[in-house]
C-alpha positions, 0 to 999 in steps of 0.5 A: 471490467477494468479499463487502464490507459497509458500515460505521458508520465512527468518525469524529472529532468535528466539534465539534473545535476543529481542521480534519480536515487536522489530524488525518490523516497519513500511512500507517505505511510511508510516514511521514518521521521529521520528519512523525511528529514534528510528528504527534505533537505535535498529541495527537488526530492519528490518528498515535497509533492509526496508529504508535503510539509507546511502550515498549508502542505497541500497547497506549498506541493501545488505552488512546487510543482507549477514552478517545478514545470515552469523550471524545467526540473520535471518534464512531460513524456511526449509519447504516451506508453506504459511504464514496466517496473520491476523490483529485484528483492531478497528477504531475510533468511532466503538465498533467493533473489526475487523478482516482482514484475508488474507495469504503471498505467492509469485506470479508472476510479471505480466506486466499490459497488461496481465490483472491479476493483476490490479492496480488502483493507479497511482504511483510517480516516484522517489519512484519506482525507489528507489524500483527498486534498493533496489531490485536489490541490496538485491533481497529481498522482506522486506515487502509484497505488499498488493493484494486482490482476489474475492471468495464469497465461502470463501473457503480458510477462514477456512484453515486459521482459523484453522492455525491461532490457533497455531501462529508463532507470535502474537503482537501489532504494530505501529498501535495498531494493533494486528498481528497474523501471523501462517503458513501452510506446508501441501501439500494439502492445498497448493494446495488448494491455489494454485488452488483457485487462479489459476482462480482469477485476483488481483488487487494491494490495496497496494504497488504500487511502490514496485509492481513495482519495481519488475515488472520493475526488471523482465522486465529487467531480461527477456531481459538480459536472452535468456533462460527466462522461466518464472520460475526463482526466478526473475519472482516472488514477495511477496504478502498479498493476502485478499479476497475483499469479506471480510466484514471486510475490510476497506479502509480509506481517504487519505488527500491533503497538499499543502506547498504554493499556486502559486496564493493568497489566494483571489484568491484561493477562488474566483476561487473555487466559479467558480466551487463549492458551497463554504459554511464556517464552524465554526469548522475545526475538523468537515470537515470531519464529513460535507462531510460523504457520499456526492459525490464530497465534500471536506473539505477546512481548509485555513489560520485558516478558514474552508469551506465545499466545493461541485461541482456544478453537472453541471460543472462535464461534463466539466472533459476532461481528457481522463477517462472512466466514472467510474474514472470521477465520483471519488471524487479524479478525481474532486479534481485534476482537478477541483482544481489542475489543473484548479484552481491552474494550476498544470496540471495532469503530474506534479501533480504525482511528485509536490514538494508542494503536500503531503498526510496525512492519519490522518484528525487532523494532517491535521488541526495540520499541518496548524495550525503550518505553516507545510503546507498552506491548506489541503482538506479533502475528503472522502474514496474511496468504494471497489466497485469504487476501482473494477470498476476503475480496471476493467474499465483498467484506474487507479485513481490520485495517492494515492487514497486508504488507505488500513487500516491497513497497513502491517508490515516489519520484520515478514518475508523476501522472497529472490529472490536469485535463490539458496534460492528461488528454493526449495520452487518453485519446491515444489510445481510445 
């Protein structure tokens, strides 16, 4: 199954006249225009390798990132180890202060078709294509895609808590999270860690494009080497790997914009009365408290008015996408089909990479952003379960793009993993 190895992480030189919180950002998919721009101006943020700008950005990160080695300004761990990461968070409404546990390693890039790391998430094109050639340029990891393993014996958990008491860094992000990041070199206990999850499939929670920007460069290696192994550097990836047992993990919703409507809002409604229960609402900033916990409701806030609106049970048969059940019966799967593609004739294929069609994590930016004419209408839905995200991964089907918001995210800038073959080596055999 899953074969993970620590790494010799590059990191930012702690003799740096600047606090870490300085230099990380946020990931690539998740950063505001106003927060890139602040980035930018600080010229050793990790934004630069992360989202790179330019007319040739891919190349500007590569062209850094050499001078940032030859300066100094990053610096390679001399002992390979796994990296503990835990991030201490509380959610709107809740007293409670959470805990999302989990460590960074490198694994391998396994093709889907070897069902050992599963997604459950379809992706956008051009993003993944972006990814694929910041990677090629850099061979760099910036970030760690985010992956998720099962041990109902937690056997790794205390491991961890013991590393995490003597922090490498320890600050508050973007998020107002709070980021502990610690490291393990003891060879037994990597060891531990490797065997742990030796026997574990993963699914992929987040991180979809960069996943498979890297699966897509591995592929492209393998063809050009005829002494492929499966050892070399390119074969590997950087993940965050948590425990899907955890009680402490939260996945949140991910809102639907559009910018306009290919039919008139008269119309709009009249044809969602052919397949929902469409009822008004007084106030938008309740949308999403009105479909808490109901299967296939939605929040509608079009033109300044709200509707709550609920799938007649009966026409949910009707769905003849080719599905397994366990994506059919998502809150998701009924939005895209019912509304995007039967609705407003967005069929499935151009719905991944629709111009109009954006996301929103934040439920009153949702509403904000109407109000402002930044978007025409916004549907709010509830959160996927952990246990739909397992189902749908084990059922081998993947969701509507989109699907998840791991929360929260993780951050760029702790660490860096370098798929350079001389850089990479070391850590590899280390431990093999």
């Amino acid at each position: 199954m899953a074969e993970i190895l620590p790494l010799r992480a590059w990191r930012y030189n702690n003799t740096l006249n600047e606090n870490i919180e300085q230099l990380t950002s946020p990931l690539f998919d998740v950063v505001s225009d106003k927060q890139r721009e602040a980035l930018y101006r600080n010229p050793n943020n990790s934004i630069h390798l992360s989202v790179p700008r330019g007319e040739h950005p891919a190349e500007s990160a590569a062209e850094l990132l050499q001078a940032w080695k030859e300066q100094g300004v990053l610096l390679q761990d001399q002992m390979p180890g796994i990296y503990v990461y835990y991030q201490y968070f509380r959610l709107p409404g809740n007293d409670k202060e959470f805990v999302r546990k989990g460590f960074i390693c490198n694994i391998k890039a396994y093709d889907w078709h070897e069902r050992v790391l599963l997604r459950h998430e379809n992706t956008i094109p051009s993003a993944v294509n972006d990814r694929i050639e910041l990677l090629e340029k850099t061979l760099l990891s910036s970030s760690p895609t985010h992956g998720l393993y099962t041990d109902t014996d937690f056997v790794l958990e205390p491991y961890m808590d013991e590393s995490i008491r003597t922090p490498i860094y320890e600050t508050e992000d973007y998020q107002g999270v709070r980021d502990v990041l610690a490291v393990i070199h003891d060879h037994e206990v990597i060891k531990l860690f490797l065997q742990t999850l030796a026997d574990k499939q993963i699914l992929l929670a987040d991180g979809h494009h960069r996943y498979g920007g890297a699966l897509a460069y591995r592929r492209k290696m393998m063809a050009q080497n005829p002494h492929h192994t499966g050892y070399e550097a390119y074969n590997y990836h950087l993940m965050y790997l948590t425990n899907s047992e955890h009680d402490d993990l939260r996945i949140l919703p991910t809102h639907r914009l559009l910018k306009s409507l290919p039919v008139s809002d008269e119309e709009f409604l009249e044809g969602l009365q052919a397949y929902f229960t469409v009822t008004p609402k007084e106030d938008p900033y309740e949308l999403n408290e009105v479909i808490v916990g109901k299967p296939w409701a939605f929040g509608l806030y079009l033109n300044g008015n709200a509707y709550k609106l609920r799938l007649k049970p009966e026409v949910h048969p009707t769905i003849d996408w080719n599905f397994p059940e366990e994506v059919k019966q998502l809150d998701l799967t009924v939005m895209h089909y019912f509304i995007f593609e039967k609705i407003l004739g967005i069929y499935r294929q151009e719905q991944r990479d629709y111009k109009g069609l954006s996301y929103e994590r934040n439920f009153t930016a949702c509403i904000r952003k109407v109000d402002q004419g930044e978007a025409h209408l916004a549907l709010i839905t509830n959160e996927v379960s952990m246990e739909q995200v397992k189902r749908v991964c084990n059922s081998g089907a993947i969701m509507p793009q989109k699907s998840t918001f791991f929360y929260p995210k993780v951050i760029c800038g702790f660490l860096f993993s370098s798929i350079k073959e001389d850089e990479f080596t070391t850590a590899a055999t280390a431990c093999l």
